[in-house]
N, C-alpha and C positions, 0 to 999 in steps of 0.2 A: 504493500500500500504506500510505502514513504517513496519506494524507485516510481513509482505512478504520481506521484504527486511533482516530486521534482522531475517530471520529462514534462507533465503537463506546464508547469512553471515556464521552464525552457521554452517550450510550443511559442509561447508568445499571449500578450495579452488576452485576446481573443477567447481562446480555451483554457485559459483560467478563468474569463468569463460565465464559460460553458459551462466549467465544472461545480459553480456557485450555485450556479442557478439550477444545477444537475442536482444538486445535495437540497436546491431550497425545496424543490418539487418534492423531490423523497420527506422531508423535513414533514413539510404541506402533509401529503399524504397520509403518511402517518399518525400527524394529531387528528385530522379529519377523520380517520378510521375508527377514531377514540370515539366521536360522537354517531358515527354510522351504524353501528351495531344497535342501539334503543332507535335508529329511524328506521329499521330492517323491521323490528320486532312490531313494532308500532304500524308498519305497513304506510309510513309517510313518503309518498314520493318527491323523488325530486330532490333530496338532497344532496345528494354526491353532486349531482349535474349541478344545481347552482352553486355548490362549495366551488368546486372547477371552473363555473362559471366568472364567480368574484375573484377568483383568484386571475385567470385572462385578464379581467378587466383592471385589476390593480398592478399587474405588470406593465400594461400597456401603460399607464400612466405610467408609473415609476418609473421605468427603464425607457420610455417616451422621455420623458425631464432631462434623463441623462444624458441622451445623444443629442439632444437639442442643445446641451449646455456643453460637452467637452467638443463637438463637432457639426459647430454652428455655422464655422466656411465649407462644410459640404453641404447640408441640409439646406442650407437658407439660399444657394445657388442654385437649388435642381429645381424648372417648375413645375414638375408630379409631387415634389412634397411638399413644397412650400406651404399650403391649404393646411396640412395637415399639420405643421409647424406651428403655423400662426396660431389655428386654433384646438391644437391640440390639447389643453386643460379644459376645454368646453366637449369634446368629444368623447375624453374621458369623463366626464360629471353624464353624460347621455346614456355613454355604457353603466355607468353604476344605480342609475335611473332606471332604466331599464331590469337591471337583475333586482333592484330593488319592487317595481312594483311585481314583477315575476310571481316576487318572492311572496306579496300580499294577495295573489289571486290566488296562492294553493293553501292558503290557510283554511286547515278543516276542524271544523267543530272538534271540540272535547279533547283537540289536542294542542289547542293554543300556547299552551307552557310549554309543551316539548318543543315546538316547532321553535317558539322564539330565545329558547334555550339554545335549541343549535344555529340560530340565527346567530347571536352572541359568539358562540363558540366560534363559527367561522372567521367573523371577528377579528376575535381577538386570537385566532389562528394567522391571519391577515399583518396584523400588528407586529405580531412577537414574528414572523416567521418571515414573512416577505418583507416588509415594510422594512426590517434590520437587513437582509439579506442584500437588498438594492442600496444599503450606504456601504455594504462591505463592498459593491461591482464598483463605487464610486472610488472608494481606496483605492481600487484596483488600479483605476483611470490615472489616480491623482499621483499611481507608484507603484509596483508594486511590491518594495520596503512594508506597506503599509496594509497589505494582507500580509507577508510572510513574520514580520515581528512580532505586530500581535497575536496571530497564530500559533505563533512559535512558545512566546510568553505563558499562553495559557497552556500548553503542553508541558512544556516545562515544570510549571507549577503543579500539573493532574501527578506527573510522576513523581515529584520529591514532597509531594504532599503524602501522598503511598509508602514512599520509603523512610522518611523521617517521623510517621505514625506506626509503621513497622516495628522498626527500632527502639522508639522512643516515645510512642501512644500510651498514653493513660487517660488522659482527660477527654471527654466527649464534648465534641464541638454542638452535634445540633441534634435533637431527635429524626430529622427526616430523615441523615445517613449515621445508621449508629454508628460507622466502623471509621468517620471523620473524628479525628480529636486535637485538642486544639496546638500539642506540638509537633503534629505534622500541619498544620497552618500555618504555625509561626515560622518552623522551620522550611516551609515550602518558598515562605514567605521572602525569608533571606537567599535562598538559593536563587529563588528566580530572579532578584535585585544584582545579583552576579551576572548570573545569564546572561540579563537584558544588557547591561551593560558593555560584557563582550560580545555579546552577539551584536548589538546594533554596530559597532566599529567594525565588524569583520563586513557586516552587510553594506553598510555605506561605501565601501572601493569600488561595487558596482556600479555603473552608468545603467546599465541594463533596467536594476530591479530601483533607482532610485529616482531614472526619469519620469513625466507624464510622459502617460499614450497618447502620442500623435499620430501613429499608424500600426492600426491593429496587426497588420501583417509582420512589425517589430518580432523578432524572436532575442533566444538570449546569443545566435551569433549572427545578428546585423551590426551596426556598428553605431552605435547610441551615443548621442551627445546632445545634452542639455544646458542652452547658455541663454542667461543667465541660469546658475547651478543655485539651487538652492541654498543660503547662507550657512542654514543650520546642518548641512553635511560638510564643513568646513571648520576643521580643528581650528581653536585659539587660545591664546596663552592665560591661564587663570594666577596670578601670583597665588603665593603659598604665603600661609603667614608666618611669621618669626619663627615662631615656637618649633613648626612641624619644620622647615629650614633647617632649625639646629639637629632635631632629633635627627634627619635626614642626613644631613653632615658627619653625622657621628657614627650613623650607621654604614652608608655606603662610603665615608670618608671622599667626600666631592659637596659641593655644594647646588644645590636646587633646589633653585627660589619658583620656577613656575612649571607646570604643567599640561599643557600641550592635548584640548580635549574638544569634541567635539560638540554642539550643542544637542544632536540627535543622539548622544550617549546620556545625557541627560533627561532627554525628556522618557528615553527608553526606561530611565529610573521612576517617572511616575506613572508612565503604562504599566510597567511590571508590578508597583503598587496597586495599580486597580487589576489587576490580574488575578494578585495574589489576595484580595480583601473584599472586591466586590462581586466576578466573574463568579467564583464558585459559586455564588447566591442564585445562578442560572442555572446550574445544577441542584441544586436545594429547591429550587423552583420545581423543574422537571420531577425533582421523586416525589414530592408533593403532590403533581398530577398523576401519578403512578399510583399512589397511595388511595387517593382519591376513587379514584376506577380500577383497584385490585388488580392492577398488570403489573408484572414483572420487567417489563420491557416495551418500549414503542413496538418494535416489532424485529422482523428478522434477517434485517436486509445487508448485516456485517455479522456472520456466522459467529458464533462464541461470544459475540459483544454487545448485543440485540440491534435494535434500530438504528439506524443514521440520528434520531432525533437524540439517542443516549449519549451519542460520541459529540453533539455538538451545541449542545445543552448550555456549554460557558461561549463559547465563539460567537452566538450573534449579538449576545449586549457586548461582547469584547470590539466587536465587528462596529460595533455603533460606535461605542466610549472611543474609539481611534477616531471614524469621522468625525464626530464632536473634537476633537481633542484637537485633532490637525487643523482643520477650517479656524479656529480659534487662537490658536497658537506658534503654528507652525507654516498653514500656508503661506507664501508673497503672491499679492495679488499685483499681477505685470497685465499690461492692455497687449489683446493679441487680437491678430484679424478676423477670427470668429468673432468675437464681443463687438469689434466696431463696425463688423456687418451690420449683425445684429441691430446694433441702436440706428445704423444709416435706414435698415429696409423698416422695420419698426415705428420710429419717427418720423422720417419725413417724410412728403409725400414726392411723387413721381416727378414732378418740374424740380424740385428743390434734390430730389438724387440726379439727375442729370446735371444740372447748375454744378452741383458737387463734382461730377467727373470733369466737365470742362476746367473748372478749378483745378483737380488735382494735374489736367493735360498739360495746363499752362504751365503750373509748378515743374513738370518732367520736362517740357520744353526749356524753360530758363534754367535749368538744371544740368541741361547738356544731355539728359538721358533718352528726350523723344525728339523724334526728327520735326521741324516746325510744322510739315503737311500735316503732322498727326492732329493738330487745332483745325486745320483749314478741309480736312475730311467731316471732323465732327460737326454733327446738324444735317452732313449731306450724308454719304456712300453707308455709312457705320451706323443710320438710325432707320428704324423703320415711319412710311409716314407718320402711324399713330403718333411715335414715339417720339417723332420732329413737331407735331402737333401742338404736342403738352410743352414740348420745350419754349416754341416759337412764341407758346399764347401766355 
């Protein structure tokens, strides 16, 4: 499973895309299933279908938002989707109108609590599953540092929380999992703050996994280059203070006064903190709904391990807490040509984007970069009448 995951890495953005959204469906699934079994019994139709239903339809939006936002100079230039572009947040509010009122014609007598029970439950199957799964596909976009570390973090912490309550368990962390106690917590805790810290240095040498995706067809051997490079994968020198200097002196007999770090090994210190404090509580979640409905497992879809949903129970509030975290803290937001598409076809209207290009012709003509006929074409050979129309009038 781990040689499969790093070839798909490798593959290139794209199919690590794939394989999100491959694990979010199983994911979906799965809890769906949970509520399927009392719509079976019940004789309620129509569940499954509109679960699958709402769930098309909140992809489309979600993953609509995404291509709209990281690949605005493709979308916003082709005229088959522009339509679709523009008004895309109203076409998804139609589809969810839609399975919404679907959802009010099959309500039948005497089973109104069950049915809006599993209404709920899609839900909030929707929320927790998809809705987190689509800021992980955005990580992905914005790096993909930003699935492999926090991915990494919570793995990290699942095994030294095991080995350090092995060892050294006696205290019981929470009644959901009796066999958590709190010095493999603590101790997962410090380990992982290790981890994170060399793991992010080793990962940041990459261009590959620390660029955005600008072309899904990127793999890990094209040749990736990101400039401006983000700041914070950029060691800088932190002085030391007096004290640790001396100690430092005395030990290594040399003197070092600063240390040479990078800002993404830092902040990997307070992912690995929520990794190791909060993410588990997505697993205490999960056996709680286990609890709840007397299953032993989501189901059977990783032999010996039960369900896909078991193995990834901490990864999508992990998956979230990273977009949160980056957008906030770590993104630089730079103007790129998708954005100031965007605001040109958006904003202004059609005389006032043409005006704009003869502006811009003019500027490349005084510039030395367009030949002068390239002004003295515009208006005539280069516009359609329409399009000479709106300019002229």
């Amino acid at each position: 499973m781990i040689g499969t995951f790093f070839a798909i890495l490798a593959s290139g953005h794209i199919w690590v895309i794939v394989m999100v959204v491959a694990i979010q469906i199983m994911v979906y699934n799965e809890v769906i299933h949970i509520a399927e079994g009392p719509a079976k019994e019940r004789s309620l139709r129509w569940f499954k279908t509109m679960s699958w239903y709402f769930l098309v339809s909140t992809a489309y939006y979600l993953y609509g938002e995404s291509v709209i936002y990281y690949f605005q100079q493709v979308v916003l230039v082709d005229a088959s989707l522009l339509p679709f572009v523009t008004h895309h947040r109203f076409i998804s509010f139609v589809l969810y109108v839609i399975g919404f009122v679907f959802f009010v014609t099959n309500l039948k007598k005497g089973f109104y609590k069950r049915q809006f029970s599993q209404f709920g439950w899609t839900h909030m199957a929707l929320i927790l599953v998809v809705v987190q799964s689509h800021f992980i596909v955005n990580n992905i976009l914005e790096g993909l540092i930003w699935l492999v570390l926090p991915a990494s973090l919570v793995i990290c912490n699942d095994i030294f929380a095991y080995v350090c309550g092995f060892f050294w368990g006696r205290t019981q962390l929470i009644q959901l999992s009796p066999k958590k106690t709190v010095e493999g917590f603590v101790g997962a805790w410090m380990c992982t703050l290790v981890f994170g810290f060399l793991w992010a240095s080793l990962l940041m040498r990459s261009n590959y996994l620390i660029c955005p995706a600008k072309d899904l067809s990127t793999s890990a051997w094209s040749n990736v280059t990101c400039e401006p490079k983000n700041p914070v994968f950029t060691a800088v020198p932190w002085p030391l203070p007096e004290a640790w200097t001396s100690i430092l002196k005395y030990v290594f007999q040399t003197t070092i006064s600063e240390l040479w770090i990078a800002p993404i090994q830092l902040h990997a210190l307070v992912m690995a903190c929520f990794a190791s404090l909060i993410a588990p509580f997505g697993g205490f979640f999960a056996s709680g709904v286990k609890r709840a409905f007397n299953i032993k497992d989501f189901g059977q879809s990783i032999p010996g391990h039960g369900g896909m949903t078991d193995r990834m129970d901490c990864q999508f509030i992990m998956g979230l807490f990273s977009y949160m975290y980056y957008q906030s803290f770590i993104k630089t937001y730079n103007l790129s040509v998708g954005a100031i598409l965007a605001t040109v076809i958006n904003n202004l209207s059609a005389q006032d984007q043409l005006e704009l290009l003869e502006r811009f012709l003019t500027y490349f003509v005084n510039q030395g970069v367009l030949d002068p006929s390239a002004l003295e074409k515009f208006g005539a050979s280069i516009l359609s009448e329409s399009a000479r129309a709106v300019f002229e009038h």
